[in-house]
NUDRENZA-741634 format. One record per residue (C-alpha): residue in one letter; z, x, y. Coordinates in steps of 0.02 Angstrom, whole numbers, padded with zeros to 5 digits, always signed. Layout:
AZXY/...
This chain:
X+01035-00189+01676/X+00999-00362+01688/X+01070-00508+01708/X+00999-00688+01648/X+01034-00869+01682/X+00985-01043+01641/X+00993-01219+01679/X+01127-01205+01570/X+01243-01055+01591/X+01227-00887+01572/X+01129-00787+01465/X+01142-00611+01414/X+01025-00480+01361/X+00999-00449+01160/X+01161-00370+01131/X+01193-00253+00966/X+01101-00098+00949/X+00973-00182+00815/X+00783-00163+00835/X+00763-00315+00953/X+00909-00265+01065/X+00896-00243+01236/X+01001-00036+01216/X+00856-00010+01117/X+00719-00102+01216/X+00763-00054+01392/X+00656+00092+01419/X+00541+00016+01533/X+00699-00024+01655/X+00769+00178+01612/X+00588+00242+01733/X+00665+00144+01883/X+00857+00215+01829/X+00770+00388+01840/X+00662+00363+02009/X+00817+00325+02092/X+00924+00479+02053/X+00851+00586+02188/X+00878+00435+02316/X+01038+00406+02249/X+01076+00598+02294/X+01015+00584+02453/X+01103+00424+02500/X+01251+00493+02456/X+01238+00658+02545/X+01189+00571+02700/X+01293+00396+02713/X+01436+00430+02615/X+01602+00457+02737/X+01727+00526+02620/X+01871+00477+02730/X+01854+00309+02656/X+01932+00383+02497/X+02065+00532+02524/X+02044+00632+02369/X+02225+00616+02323/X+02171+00441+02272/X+02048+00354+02176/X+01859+00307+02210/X+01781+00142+02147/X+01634+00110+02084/X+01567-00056+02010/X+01391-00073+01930/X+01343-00260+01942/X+01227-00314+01798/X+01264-00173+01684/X+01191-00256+01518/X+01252-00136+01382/X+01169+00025+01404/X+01115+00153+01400/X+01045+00136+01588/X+01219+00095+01660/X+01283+00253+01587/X+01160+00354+01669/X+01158+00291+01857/X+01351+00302+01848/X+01316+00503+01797/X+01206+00516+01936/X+01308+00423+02069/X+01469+00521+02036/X+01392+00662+02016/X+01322+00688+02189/X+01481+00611+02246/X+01567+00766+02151/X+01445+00870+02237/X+01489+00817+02410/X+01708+00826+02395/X+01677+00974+02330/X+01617+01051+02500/X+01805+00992+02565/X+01887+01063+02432/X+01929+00924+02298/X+01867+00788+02203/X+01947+00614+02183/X+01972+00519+02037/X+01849+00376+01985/X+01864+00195+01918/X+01703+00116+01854/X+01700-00075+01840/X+01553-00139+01727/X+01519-00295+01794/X+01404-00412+01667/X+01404-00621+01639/X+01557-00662+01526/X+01446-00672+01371/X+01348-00497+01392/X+01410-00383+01220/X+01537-00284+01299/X+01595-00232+01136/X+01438-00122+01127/X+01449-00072+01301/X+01601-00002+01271/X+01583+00071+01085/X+01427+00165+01181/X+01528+00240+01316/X+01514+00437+01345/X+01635+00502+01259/X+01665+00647+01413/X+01631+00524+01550/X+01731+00581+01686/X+01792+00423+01750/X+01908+00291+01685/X+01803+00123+01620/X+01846-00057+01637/X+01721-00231+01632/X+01724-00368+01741/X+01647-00528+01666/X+01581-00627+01797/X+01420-00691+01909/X+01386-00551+02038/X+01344-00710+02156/X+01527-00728+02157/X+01683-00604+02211/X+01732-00536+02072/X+01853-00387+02163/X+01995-00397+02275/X+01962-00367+02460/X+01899-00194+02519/X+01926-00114+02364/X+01776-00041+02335/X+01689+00103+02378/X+01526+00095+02294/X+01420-00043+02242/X+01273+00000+02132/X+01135-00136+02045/X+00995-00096+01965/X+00850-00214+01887/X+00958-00351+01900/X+00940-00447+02073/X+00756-00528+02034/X+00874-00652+01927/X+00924-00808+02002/X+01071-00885+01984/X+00991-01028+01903/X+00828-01111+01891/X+00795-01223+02044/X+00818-01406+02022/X+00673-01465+02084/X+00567-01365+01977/X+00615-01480+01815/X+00659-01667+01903/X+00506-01755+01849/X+00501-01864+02012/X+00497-01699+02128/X+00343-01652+02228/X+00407-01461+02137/X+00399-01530+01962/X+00323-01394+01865/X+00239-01465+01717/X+00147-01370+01596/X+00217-01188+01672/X+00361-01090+01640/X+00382-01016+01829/X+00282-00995+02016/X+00147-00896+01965/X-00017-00993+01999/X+00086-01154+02026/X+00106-01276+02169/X+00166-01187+02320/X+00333-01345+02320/X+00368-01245+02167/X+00358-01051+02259/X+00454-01131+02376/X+00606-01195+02270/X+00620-01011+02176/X+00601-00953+02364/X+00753-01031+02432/X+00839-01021+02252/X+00846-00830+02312/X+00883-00844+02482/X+01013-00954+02431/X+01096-00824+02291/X+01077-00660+02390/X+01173-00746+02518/X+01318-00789+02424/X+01289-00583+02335/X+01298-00515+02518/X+01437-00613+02547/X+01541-00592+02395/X+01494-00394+02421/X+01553-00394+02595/X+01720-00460+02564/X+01753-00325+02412/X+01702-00172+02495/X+01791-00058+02624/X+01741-00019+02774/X+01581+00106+02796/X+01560+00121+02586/X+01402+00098+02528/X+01286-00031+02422/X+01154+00057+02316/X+01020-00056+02246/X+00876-00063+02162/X+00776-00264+02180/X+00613-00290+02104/X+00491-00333+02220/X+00303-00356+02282/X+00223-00309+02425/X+00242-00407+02593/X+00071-00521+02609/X+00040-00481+02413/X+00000-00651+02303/X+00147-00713+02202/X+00054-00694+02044/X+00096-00508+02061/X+00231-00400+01968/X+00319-00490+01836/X+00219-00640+01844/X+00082-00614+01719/X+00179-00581+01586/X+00298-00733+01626/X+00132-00837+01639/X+00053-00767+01483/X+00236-00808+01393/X+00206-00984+01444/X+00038-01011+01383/X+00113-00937+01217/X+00245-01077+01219/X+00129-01209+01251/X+00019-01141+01076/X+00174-01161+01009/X+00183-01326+01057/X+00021-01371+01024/X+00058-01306+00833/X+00213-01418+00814/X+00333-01263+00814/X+00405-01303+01000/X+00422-01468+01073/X+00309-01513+01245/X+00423-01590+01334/X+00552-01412+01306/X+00411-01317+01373/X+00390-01433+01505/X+00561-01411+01561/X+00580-01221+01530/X+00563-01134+01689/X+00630-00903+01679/X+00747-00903+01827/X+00671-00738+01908/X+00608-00704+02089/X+00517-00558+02160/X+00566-00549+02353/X+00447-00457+02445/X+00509-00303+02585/X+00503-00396+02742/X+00591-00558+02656/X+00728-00449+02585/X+00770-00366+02766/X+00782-00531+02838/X+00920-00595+02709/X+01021-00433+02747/X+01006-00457+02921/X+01070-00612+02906/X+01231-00586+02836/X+01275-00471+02961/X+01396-00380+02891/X+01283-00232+02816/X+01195-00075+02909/X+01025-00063+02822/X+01002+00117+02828/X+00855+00145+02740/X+00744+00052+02616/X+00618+00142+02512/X+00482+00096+02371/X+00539+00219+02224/X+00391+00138+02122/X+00222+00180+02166/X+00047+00098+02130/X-00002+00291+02025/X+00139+00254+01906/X+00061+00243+01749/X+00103+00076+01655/X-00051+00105+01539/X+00040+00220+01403/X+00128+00066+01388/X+00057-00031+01211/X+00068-00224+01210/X+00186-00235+01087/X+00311-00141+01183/X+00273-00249+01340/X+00330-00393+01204/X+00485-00295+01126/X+00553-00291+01299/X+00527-00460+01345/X+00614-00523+01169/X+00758-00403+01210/X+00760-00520+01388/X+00719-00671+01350/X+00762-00699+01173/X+00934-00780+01226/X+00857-00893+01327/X+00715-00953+01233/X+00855-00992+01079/X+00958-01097+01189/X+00827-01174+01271/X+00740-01247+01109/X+00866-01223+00977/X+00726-01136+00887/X+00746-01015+00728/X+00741-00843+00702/X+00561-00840+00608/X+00498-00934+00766/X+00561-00794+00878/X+00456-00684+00763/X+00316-00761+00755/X+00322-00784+00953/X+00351-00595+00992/X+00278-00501+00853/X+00118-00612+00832/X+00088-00737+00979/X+00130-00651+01125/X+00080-00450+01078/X-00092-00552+01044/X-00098-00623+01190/X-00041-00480+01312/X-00171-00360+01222/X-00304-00488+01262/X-00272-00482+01435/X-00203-00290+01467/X-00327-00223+01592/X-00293-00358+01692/X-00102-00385+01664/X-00085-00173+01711/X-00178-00201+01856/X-00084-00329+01924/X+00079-00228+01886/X+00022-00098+01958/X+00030-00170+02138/X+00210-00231+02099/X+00346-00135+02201/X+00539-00082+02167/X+00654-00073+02341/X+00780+00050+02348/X+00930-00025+02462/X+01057+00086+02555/X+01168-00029+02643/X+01316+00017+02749/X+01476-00087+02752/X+01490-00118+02932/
């Protein structure tokens, strides 16, 4: 449930459901889908004013980043099922409209060949940049996101003009860089959950409700936490490659992964700032005992192919037998090497749960 971006445009997950694709490399992302169902239920049962949809008409829901499954599929179960649960106390149950919302070039065709075949709602996609409106005003009643908010809109300028004090030579994001570099991907964010809030606020009604689920790391934690070391550790791969002849330097040099982890405190202050949200409660759903280390290092590297594949392609114009040799030799070599420390440092990473109100 992703969505990915680049200096150059959009770029989707692995689409197809081949061994590299992301529907069959998402499993990782499918424990955070599953921690949030009992939130989910609870946010629901609690914040969810059913006067904002009469059941003689019809509830909407849009999932923003949906990827292609099957992790879309499930949170939309769970969300309309507790929203089943609590009509049903009045007597009926509306009918429901999912919008699967994904970048224009996400494989919608296998979203929707994978649909449920007894979903009980009807299914349409939206192609579009969740950091724009993408839905007419106050028409919906539920927003949902999950594992998709840590990507930016695009990598930060700065981070790849040579002459800029954030230049980021030799690494492929913020971890253990300059702090001019932590800085750019800082306000990159800032920046794009702005124009998310704002986009949100103008598409849903009154008092409905924004469910989300940001990657994140702990307020006062060191950047090099959560995602980070296996961005780094993709880096150093690239510059091997480079070293070898496969990649050219000055590509790596100018490859930068357009993700942020915000930490609690920073994301309450964006909210806060928009104004137009009621934060009603936000929760860590994923904590330090989960245990990442039944987790080999060649699936750490099948889901960070079934990520990043798209962008590493585009990025160097490189071949098919060089993605291979990157993510079933290089980098699984690499992330074994350094596993003990790479879990530990994942461990500490956080996921927020967001209930936000529409004021």
């Amino acid at each position: 449930m992703e969505s990915s971006s680049s200096t150059t445009g959009a770029i989707p997950m692995t689409g197809g459901d081949g061994r590299n694709s992301y529907a069959n490399n998402s499993s990782l992302q499918r424990i955070v889908v599953d921690r949030s169902k009992s939130i989910i239920d609870e946010a629901i049962a609690n914040y969810l004013d059913i006067q904002i949809c009469p059941s003689s008409n019809t509830f909407r829901i849009a999932d923003l980043g949906c990827s292609v499954g099957p992790n879309t599929f499930i949170a939309m179960k769970n969300i309309i099922e507790a929203i089943d649960l609590k009509y049903s106390k009045s007597g009926s149950s509306p009918e429901f409209h999912v919008f699967f919302n994904d970048h224009a070039s996400n494989d919608f065709n296998t979203l929707f060949v994978s649909l449920p075949p007894e979903k009980p709602y009807f299914a349409a996609g939206v192609p579009g940049s969740f950091h724009t409106r993408l839905f007419p005003k106050r028409t919906l009643h539920i927003v949902h996101s999950t594992n998709s908010l840590h990507w930016l809109s695009q990598v930060p300028k700065e981070v790849t003009d040579i002459n800029s004090p954030a230049y980021n030579k030799g690494r492929v994001h913020y971890t253990n860089a300059r702090y001019e570099v932590f800085e750019a991907y800082s306000a990159q964010y800032a920046k794009d959950i702005e124009a998310f809030l704002h986009a949100r606020a103008e598409e849903i009604v009154c008092r409905g409700l924004m469910l989300l689920t940001v990657s994140a790391i702990p307020d006062e934690a060191p950047t090099e936490l959560g995602m980070g070391p296996l961005i780094d550790i993709l880096g150093f791969c690239l510059m091997d490659m480079a070293n070898m002849g496969m990649l050219e330097e000055a590509k790596v040099d100018s490859f930068n992964v357009p993700v942020y982890k915000t930490t609690p405190r920073e994301m309450k202050k964006l909210v806060e700032r928009n104004e137009c949200f009621n934060i009603e409660r936000i929760i860590d759903i994923l904590p330090q005992e989960n245990n990442l280390k039944e987790v080999s290092a060649q699936t750490y590297s099948d889901h960070t192919r079934a990520i990043m594949e798209g962008v590493i392609k585009l990025h160097f114009g490189c071949s098919d037998h060089t993605i291979d040799h990157l993510f079933q030799h290089l980098y699984p070599k690499k992330l074994e090497d350094s596993l003990a420390n790479l879990l530990k440092s994942m461990g500490k990473s956080i996921v927020l749960f967001l209930i936000l109100r529409r004021k």
